[in-house]
C-alpha positions in Angstrom: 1.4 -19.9 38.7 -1.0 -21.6 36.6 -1.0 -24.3 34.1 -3.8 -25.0 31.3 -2.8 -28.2 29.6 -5.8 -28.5 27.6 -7.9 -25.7 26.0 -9.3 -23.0 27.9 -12.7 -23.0 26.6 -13.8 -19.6 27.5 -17.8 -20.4 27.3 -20.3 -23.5 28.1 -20.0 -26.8 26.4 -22.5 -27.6 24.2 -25.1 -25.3 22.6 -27.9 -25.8 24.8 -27.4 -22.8 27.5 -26.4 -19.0 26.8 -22.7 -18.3 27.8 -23.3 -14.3 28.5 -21.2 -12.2 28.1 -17.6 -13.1 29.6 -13.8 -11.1 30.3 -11.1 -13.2 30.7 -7.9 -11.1 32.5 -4.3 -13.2 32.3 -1.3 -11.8 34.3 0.6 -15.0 34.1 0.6 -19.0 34.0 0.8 -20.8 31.3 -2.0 -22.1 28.8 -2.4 -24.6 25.9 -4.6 -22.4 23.9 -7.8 -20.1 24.4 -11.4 -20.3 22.8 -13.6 -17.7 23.0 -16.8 -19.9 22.9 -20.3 -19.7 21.3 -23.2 -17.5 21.5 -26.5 -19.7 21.7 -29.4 -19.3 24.0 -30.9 -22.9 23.4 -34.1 -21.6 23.0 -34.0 -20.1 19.8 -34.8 -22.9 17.6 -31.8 -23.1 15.7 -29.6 -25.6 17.9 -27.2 -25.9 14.8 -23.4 -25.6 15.6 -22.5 -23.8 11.9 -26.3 -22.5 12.1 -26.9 -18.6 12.2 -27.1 -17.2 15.8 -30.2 -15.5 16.6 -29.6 -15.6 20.2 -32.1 -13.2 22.1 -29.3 -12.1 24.8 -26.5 -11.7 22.5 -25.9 -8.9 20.1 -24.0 -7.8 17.2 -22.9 -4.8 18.9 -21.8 -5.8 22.5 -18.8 -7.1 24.0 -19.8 -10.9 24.2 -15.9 -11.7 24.5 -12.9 -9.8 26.0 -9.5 -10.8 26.3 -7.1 -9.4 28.7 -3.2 -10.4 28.3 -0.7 -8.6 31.1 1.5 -11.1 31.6 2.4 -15.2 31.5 2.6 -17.4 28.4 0.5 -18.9 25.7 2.3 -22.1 23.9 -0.5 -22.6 21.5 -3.1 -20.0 19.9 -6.2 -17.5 21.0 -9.6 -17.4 18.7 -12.4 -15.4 19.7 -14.8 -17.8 19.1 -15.4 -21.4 19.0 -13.9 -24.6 16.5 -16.2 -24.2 13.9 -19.6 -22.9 15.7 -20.8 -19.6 14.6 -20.9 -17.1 17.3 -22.1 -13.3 18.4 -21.5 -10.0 19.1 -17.7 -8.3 19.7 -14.4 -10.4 20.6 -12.0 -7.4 22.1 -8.3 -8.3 22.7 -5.8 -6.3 25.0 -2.5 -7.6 25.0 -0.1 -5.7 26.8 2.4 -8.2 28.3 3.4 -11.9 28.1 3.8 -14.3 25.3 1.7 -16.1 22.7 4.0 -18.7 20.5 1.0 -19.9 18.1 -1.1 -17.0 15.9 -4.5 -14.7 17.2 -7.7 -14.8 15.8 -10.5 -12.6 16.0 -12.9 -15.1 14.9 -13.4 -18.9 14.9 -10.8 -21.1 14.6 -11.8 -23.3 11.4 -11.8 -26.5 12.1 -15.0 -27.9 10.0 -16.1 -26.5 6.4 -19.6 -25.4 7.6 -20.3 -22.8 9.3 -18.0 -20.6 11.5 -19.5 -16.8 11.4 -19.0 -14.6 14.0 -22.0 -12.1 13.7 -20.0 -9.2 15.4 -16.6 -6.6 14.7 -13.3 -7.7 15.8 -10.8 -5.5 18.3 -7.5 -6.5 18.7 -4.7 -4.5 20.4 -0.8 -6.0 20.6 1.3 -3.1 22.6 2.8 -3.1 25.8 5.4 -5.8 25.8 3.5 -8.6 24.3 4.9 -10.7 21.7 3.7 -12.8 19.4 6.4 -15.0 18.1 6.6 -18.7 16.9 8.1 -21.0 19.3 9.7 -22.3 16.5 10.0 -22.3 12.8 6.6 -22.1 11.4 4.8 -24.1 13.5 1.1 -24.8 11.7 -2.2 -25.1 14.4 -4.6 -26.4 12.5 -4.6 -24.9 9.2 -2.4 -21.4 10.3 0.9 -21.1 11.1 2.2 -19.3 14.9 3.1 -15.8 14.8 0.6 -14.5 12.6 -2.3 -12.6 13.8 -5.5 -12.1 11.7 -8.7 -9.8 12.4 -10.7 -12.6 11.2 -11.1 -16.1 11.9 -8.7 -18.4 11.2 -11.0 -20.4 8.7 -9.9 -23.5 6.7 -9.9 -24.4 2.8 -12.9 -24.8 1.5 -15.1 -23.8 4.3 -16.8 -20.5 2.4 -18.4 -19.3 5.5 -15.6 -20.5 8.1 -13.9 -17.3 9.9 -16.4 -14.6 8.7 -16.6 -11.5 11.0 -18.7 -8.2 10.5 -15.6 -5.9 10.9 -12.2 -5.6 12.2 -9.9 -3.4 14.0 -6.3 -4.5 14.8 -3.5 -1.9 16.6 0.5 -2.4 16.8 1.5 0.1 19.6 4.2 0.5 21.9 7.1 -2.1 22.3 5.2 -5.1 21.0 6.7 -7.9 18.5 4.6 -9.8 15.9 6.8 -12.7 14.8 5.0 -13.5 11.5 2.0 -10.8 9.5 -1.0 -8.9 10.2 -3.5 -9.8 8.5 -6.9 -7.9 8.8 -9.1 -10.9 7.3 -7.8 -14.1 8.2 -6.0 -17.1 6.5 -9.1 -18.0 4.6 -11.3 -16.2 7.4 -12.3 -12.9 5.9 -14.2 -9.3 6.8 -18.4 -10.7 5.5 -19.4 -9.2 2.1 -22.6 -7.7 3.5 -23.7 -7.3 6.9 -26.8 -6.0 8.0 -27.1 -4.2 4.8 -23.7 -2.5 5.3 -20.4 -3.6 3.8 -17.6 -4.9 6.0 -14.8 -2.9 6.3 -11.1 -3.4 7.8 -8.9 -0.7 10.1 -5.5 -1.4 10.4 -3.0 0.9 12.6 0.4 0.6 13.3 1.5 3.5 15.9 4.9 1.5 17.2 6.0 -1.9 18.0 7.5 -4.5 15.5 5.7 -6.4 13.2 8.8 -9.1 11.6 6.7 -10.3 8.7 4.2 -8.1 6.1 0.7 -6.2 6.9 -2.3 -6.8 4.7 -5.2 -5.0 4.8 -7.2 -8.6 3.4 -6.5 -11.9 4.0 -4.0 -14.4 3.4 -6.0 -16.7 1.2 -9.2 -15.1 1.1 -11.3 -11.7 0.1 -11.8 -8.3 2.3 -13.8 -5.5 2.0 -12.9 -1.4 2.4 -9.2 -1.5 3.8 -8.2 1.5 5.6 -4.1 1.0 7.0 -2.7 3.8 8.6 0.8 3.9 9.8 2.3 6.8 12.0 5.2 4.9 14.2 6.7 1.8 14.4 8.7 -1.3 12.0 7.2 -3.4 9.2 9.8 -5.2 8.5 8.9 -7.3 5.6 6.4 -4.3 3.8 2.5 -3.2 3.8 -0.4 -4.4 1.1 -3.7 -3.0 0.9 -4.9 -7.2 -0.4 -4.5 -10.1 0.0 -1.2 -12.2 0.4 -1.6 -15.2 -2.2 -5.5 -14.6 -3.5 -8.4 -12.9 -2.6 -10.0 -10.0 -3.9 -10.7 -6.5 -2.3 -14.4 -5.6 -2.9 -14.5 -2.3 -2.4 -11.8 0.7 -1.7 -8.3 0.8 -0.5 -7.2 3.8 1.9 -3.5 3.9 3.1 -1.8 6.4 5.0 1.8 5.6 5.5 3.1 9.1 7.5 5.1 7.6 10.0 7.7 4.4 10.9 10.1 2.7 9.2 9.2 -0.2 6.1 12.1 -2.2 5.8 15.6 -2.8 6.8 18.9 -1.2 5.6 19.6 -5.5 4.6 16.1 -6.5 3.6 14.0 -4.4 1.6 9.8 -4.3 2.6 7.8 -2.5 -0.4 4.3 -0.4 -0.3 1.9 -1.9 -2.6 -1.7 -0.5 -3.2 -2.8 -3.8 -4.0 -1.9 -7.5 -2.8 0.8 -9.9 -3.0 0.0 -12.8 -5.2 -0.5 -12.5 -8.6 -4.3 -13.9 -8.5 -5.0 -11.0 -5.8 -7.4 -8.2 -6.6 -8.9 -4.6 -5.9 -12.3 -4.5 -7.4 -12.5 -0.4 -5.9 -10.4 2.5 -5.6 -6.6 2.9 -4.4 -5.2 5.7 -2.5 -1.8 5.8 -1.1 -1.0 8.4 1.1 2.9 8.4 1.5 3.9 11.2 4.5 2.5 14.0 6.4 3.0 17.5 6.7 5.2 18.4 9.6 7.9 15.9 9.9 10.1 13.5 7.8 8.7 10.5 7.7 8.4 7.9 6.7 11.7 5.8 6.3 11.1 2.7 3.6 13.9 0.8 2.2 12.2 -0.5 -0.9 9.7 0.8 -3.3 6.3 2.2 -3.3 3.6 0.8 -5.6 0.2 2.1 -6.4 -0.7 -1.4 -8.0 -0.4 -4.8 -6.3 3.0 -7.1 -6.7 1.6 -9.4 -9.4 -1.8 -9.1 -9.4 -5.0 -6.5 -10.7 -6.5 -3.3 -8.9 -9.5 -1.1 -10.1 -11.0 -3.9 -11.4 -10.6 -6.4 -14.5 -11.1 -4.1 -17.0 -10.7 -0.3 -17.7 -13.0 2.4 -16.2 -12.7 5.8 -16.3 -14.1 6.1 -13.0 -11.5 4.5 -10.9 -8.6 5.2 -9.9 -5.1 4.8 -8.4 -3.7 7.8 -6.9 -0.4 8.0 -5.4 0.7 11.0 -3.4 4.0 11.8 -1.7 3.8 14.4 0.9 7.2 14.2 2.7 9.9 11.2 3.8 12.7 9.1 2.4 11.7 6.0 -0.1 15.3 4.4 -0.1 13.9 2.8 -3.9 11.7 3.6 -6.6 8.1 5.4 -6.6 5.3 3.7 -9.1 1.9 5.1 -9.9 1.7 1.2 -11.3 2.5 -2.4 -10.3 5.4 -4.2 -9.7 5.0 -7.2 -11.8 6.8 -9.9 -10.2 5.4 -13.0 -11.0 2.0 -11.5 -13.5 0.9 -8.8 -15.0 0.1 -6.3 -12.2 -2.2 -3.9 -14.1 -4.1 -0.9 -13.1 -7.3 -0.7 -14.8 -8.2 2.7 -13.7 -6.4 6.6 -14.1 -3.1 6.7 -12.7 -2.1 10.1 -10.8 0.7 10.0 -9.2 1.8 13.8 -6.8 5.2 14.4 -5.4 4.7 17.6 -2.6 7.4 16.5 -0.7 10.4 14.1 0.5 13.2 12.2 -1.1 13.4 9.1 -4.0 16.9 7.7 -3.9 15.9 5.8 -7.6 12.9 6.9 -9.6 9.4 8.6 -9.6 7.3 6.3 -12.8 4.1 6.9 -13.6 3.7 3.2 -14.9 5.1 -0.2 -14.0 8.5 -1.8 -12.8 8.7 -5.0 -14.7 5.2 -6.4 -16.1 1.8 -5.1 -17.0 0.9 -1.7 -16.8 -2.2 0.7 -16.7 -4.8 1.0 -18.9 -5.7 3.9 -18.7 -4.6 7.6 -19.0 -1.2 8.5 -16.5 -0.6 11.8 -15.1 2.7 12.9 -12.6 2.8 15.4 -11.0 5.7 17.4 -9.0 4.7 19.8 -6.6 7.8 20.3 -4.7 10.6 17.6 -3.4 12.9 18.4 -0.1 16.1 20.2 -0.9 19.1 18.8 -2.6 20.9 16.9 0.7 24.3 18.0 -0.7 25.9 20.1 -3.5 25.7 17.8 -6.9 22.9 15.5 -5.5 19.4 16.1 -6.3 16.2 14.6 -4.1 14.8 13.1 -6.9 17.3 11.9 -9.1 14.7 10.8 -12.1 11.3 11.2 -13.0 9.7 9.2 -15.7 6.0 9.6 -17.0 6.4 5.7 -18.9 7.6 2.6 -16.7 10.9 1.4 -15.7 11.1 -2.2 -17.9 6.9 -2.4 -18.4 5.7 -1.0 -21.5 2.8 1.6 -21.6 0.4 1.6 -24.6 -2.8 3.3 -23.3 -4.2 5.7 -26.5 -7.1 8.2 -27.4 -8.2 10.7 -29.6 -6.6 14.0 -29.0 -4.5 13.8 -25.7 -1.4 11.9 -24.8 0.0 9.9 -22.3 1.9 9.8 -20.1 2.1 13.6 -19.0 4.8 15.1 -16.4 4.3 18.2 -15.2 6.5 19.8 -13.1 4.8 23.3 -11.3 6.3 26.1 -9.7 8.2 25.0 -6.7 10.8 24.3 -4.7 12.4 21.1 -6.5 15.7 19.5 -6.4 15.7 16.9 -9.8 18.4 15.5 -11.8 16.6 14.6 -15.0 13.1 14.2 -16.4 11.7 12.2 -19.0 8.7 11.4 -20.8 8.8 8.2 -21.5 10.4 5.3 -19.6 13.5 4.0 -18.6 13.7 0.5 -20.5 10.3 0.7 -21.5 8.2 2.2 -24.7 5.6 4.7 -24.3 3.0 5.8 -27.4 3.9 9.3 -26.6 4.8 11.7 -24.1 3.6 15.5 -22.8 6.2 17.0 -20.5 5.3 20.4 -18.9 7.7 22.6 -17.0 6.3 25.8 -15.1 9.4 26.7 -12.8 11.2 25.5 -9.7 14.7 25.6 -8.4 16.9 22.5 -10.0 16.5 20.6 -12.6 19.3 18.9 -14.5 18.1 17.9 -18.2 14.8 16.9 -19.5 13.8 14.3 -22.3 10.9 14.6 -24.2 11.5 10.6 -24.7 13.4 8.1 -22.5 16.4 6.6 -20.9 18.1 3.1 -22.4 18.0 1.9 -26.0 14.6 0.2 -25.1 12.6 3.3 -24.2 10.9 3.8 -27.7 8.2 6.5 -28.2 6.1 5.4 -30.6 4.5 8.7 -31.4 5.4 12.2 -30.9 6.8 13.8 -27.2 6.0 17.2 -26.4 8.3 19.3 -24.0 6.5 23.0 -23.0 9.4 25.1 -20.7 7.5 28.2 -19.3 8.3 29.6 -16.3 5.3 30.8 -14.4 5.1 34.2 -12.3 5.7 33.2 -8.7 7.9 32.9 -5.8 10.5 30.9 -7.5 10.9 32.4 -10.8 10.7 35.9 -9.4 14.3 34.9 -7.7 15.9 33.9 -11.0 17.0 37.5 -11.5 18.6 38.0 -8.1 20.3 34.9 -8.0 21.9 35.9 -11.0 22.9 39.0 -10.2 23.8 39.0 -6.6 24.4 35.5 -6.1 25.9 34.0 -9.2 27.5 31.2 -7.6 24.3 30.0 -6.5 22.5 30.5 -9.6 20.2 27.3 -8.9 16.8 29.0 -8.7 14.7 28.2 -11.3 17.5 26.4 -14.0 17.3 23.7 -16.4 20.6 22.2 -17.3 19.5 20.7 -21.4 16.5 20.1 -23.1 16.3 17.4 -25.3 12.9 16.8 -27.4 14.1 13.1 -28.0 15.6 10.6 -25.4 18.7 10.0 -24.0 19.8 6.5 -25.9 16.2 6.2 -26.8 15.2 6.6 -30.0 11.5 8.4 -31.8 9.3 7.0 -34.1 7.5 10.4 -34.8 8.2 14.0 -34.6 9.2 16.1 -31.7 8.3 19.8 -30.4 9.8 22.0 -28.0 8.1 24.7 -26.7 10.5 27.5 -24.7 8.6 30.4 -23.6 5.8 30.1 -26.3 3.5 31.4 -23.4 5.0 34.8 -23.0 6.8 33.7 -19.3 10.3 33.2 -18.4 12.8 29.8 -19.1 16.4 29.8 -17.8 18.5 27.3 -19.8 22.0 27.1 -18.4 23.1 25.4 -22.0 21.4 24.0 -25.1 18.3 22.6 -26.1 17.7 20.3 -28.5 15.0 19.5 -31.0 16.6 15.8 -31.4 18.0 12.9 -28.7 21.2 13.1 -26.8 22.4 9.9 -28.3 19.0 8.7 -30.1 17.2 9.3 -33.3 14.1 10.9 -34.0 12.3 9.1 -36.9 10.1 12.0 -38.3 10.8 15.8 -38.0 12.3 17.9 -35.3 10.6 21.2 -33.9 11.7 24.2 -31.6 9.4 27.1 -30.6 
């Protein structure tokens, strides 16, 4: 076997000669750490380590750096470029065996404030049986700690430049173990603003293996660019952001597609969130959070799924009407809530575009909410929608047990001229829900707009909301008409042949107020105003179960 002491510095010393184009291929020994190296010609003019490469010989688009990892053992950490230098063209990791106990970096490492661009994309594989853990608790290199890997360089605070790549492209597969988090910009590395004309953009899969920590599509400390994360097998034990960890804004769009895996642990819950972490993190663009295919049931999360970030902003700073959050939920089990909003654990996480959120498929053990959880809340106008749900998993359980248009402790206060928010809708389909609201659970709403056209189950629905604290402040509107379709077109058989499973198409009570949650305003329920069908198993109600309505009470 082999032992590297020192760094393996994977290039020529010194700027003044051309390194070409180089593959390194490690089936075992032991090494210190890895550098990928610089890209300078020495003839270019520009002999400046942090300068901008314009070697003749290397390109943007060619494989100046591959990496190759089958087997032995890395103690310290692998960067695809040099200290601080800037470098060229594509750094490409394989890792399919062996051990790495400090973090990977697609880029530079950042160990100057000048400098440090790698003018080239980033590919980075961890499958096979490679792992990526600390050798012990948090050890920091240089300004990053082991364990983590990041599609960008490394950087360090206050280097602007330090750790810039064009792109990057990082894969989980197989049986493979990241100790600590993906990142796909680096710990204040980052995907470049504007390359070549084109903005950067970062693609993050995770088709198996075990990642112990959190996946971001940005950077730990630092901005990104277009995030794309898709997820079809695999763990992420500690949950998946579309930002940044503790700041950094996302300059464009956010596209995740969680169909597959599992997020979290039965013990530790791992959350979805559209947006970052921290509560200074950002998404300037678009969200959209694709949660499960259409062919099998998955995935498995044991926490919550947010359209917004955990504490911070996404679709900008301030409202627009032409951005948005959309949230849809196609199939699998979310072992917590589902949030067209933000969390809102340390800030205000609020959404400053529409909010749609689309159940098709799948299983809630908690809560669908249009809004928040606990601070902030959109801006702008909220829609949910049900399409469908899986079927009840056992007689007197439902697959969604509540739906609220309004938030679960975050007030809602979004207005204008002529329509209300938030609106549920619930279409003609097969659905297995316990109750739906309005409003919000411990939260006020300025008014609500609750459509029924059909389904299976449906236990009671509130024009208002849940707890004491669920105010409307304004007027709640519940329309019952069943449409013509498959599922209403049963209601008559099931009565008649199969009374005992007379669950096709029924709604248990109707309520125009809230449960314990009083009205300021008036009420209306509408039953069959449209000429179509409405099977109510008991009574409806203009008023609250066990709330006032302030101003008059109407049923159609």
């Amino acid at each position: 076997s082999t032992t590297v002491n020192g760094q393996f510095y994977f290039g020529i010393a010194g700027w003044t000669r051309y390194s070409g184009k180089r593959t390194l291929i490690i089936e075992g020994g032991n090494f210190h750490s890895i550098s990928g190296g610089l890209d300078y010609d020495g003839d270019n003019g520009n002999n400046s380590y942090a300068g901008i490469v314009t070697s003749q010989y290397a390109n943007a688009d060619d494989v100046m750096v591959e990496i190759q990892m089958r087997g032995g053992t890395v103690r310290g950490s692998i960067y695809g470029a040099a200290q601080f230098a800037a470098g060229k063209g594509i750094r490409k990791y394989v890792f399919t065996g062996g051990t790495i106990n400090g973090w990977v970096a697609g880029g530079c490492n950042g160990t100057n404030t000048t400098g440090g661009q790698t003018y080239g994309s980033t590919q980075i594989y961890v499958g096979g049986n490679n792992h990526i853990i600390a050798s012990n608790a948090n050890p920091q290199i240089n300004s990053s700690y082991g364990g983590n890997v990041f599609g960008a360089g490394s950087g360090i605070e206050g280097g602007t430049t330090v750790g810039q790549v064009n792109n990057s492209t990082l894969v989980v597969a197989d049986q493979s173990i990241v100790g600590g988090n993906v990142f796909g910009g680096g710990n204040y590395g980052y995907v470049m603003t504007d390359n070549t004309a084109n903005t950067g953009s970062t693609k993050i899969y995770v088709t198996g293996g075990t990642v112990r920590g959190k996946v971001f599509g940005g950077s730990n400390q630092q901005q990104g660019q277009n995030i794309n994360i898709t997820m079809t097998g695999g763990i992420v034990e500690g949950g998946v952001y579309g930002g940044s960890n503790v700041t950094g804004t996302i300059n464009q769009n956010v596209t995740m597609n969680i169909v597959g895996g599992q997020i979290g642990t039965s013990t530790t819950p791992g959350n979805v969130n559209g947006g970052g972490l921290g509560t200074p993190t950002r998404v300037t663009g678009n969200v959209d959070l694709t949660i499960g295919g259409t062919t099998t049931k998955q995935p498995l999360i044991y926490g919550s799924v947010y359209g917004g970030s955990e504490s911070g902003y996404v679709n900008g700073t301030t409202y627009s009407n032409t951005k948005h959050t959309n949230v849809t939920m196609n199939n699998g089990d979310i072992h917590g809530s589902l949030y067209g909003g933000g969390n809102g654990a340390a800030g205000d996480a609020n959404v400053y575009g529409n909010v749609l959120v689309t159940v098709n498929g799948g299983s809630v053990s908690e809560a669908v909410y249009g809004c928040n959880n606990s601070r902030g809340a959109p801006q702008g106008p909220v829609d949910v929608i049900i399409n469908g749900t899986d079927p009840a998993p056992a007689e007197g359980q439902y697959a969604l047990k509540n739906v609220f248009g309004g938030g679960n402790a975050a007030n809602y206060t979004y207005t204008i001229n002529n329509k209300v928010y938030p609106t549920v809708t619930v279409n003609n389909c097969d659905n297995s829900i316990e109750y739906v609201y309005g409003g919000g659970n411990a939260a006020t709403v300025p008014g609500t707009d609750v459509t029924i056209h059909g389904g299976n189950v449906i236990g009671n629905v509130f024009g208002g909301g849940y707890g004491e604290n669920a105010v409307v402040v304004g007027s709640p509107t519940v329309n019952v008409d069943m449409v013509e379709g498959d599922y209403s077109n049963r209601l008559k058989y099931d009565k008649e042949t199969h009374p005992w499973n007379n669950k096709i198409g029924t709604i248990g009570e109707i309520f125009g107020g809230g449960n314990a949650a009083n009205v300021q305003g008036n009420t209306f329920v509408k039953i069959g105003t449209e000429g179509k069908a409405a099977n109510v198993l008991h009574n409806v109600y203009g008023g609250g179960n066990a709330a006032d309505v302030t101003g008059s009470t109407n049923v159609v």
